[in-house]
N, C-alpha and C positions, 0 to 999 in steps of 0.2 A: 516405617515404624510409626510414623505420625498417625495414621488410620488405628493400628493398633492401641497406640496411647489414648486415642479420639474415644476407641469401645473401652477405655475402663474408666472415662468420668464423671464424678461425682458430685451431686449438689451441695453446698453451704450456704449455709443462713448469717449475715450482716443483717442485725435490727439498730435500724434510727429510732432512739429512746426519746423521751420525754423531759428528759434531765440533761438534753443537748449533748449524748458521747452516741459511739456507735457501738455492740458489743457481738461479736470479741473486736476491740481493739487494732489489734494485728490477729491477721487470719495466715496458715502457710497453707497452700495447696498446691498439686499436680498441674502441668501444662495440662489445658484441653480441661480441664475441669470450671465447669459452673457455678456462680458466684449470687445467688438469689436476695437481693437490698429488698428489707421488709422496714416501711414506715409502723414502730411498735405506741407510735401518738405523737401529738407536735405536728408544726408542719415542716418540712425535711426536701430535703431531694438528696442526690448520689450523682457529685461530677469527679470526675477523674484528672488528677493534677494535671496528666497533661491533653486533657478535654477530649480524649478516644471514648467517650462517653459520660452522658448525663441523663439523670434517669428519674420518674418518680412514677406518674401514672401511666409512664411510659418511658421508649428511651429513644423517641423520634423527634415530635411533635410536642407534647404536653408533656414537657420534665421541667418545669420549673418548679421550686417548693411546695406542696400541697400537705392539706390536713387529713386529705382519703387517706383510707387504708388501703396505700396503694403497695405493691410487690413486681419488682422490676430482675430479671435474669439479665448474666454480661457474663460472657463463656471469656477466660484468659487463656490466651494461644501464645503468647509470647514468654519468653521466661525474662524474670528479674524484679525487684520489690515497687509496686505501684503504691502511691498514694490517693487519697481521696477524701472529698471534704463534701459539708453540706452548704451550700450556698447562702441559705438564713441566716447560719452562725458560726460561719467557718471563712478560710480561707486554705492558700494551697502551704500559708507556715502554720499559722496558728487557730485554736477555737477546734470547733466542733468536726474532728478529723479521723482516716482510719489509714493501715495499708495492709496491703497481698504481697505476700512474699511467694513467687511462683517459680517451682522446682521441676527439671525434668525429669519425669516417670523412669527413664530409662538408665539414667543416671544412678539415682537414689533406687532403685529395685533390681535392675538388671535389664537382661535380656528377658523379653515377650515371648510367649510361647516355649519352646522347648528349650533347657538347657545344653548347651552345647558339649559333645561328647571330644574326647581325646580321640586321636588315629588310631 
């Protein structure tokens, strides 16, 4: 069912603002769904409390805070509420912070593909 949950996900947009918040705030999405960090001005980056990623003009090599208008993707595969900060003006309690609260598809919808009939 993971391959199934994998084909129905969907992108969201996290913008790093200028006025040092992240918006939305808290974001809730589907396992397997895509989480797209857009620096919307400032300089910013996207680390993850607990450092399973950091990201700005990228999420390898060059993520430490930048003033590009950089745009970074981070697929969540795992379920439960992550938090995330920007390294400029944040930390992992307080300042410039967001979280994902990440539910599974199957749970919250049902069963994929066909509903299950009686005998």
């Amino acid at each position: 069912m993971a391959l199934a949950g994998a084909a129905h996900a969907r992108t969201h947009i996290v913008i790093a603002n200028p006025d040092l918040t992240f918006t939305p705030t808290h974001l809730t999405i589907y396992q397997y769904d895509v989480v797209n960090f857009r620096n919307g001005g400032g300089v910013h980056n996207v680390v993850a409390d607990d450092r399973r990623f950091k990201c700005s003009v990228n999420c390898n090599t060059n993520n430490t805070p930048s003033a590009l208008a950089w745009s970074a993707n981070v697929q969540f595969t795992r379920l439960g509420t992550f938090g995330y900060f920007c390294e400029q003006h944040g930390d992992t309690m307080i300042g410039m912070r967001g979280s994902i609260t990440v539910l599974d598809r199957v749970f919250v919808d049902g069963f994929e593909g066909e509903t299950p009939t009686a005998p």
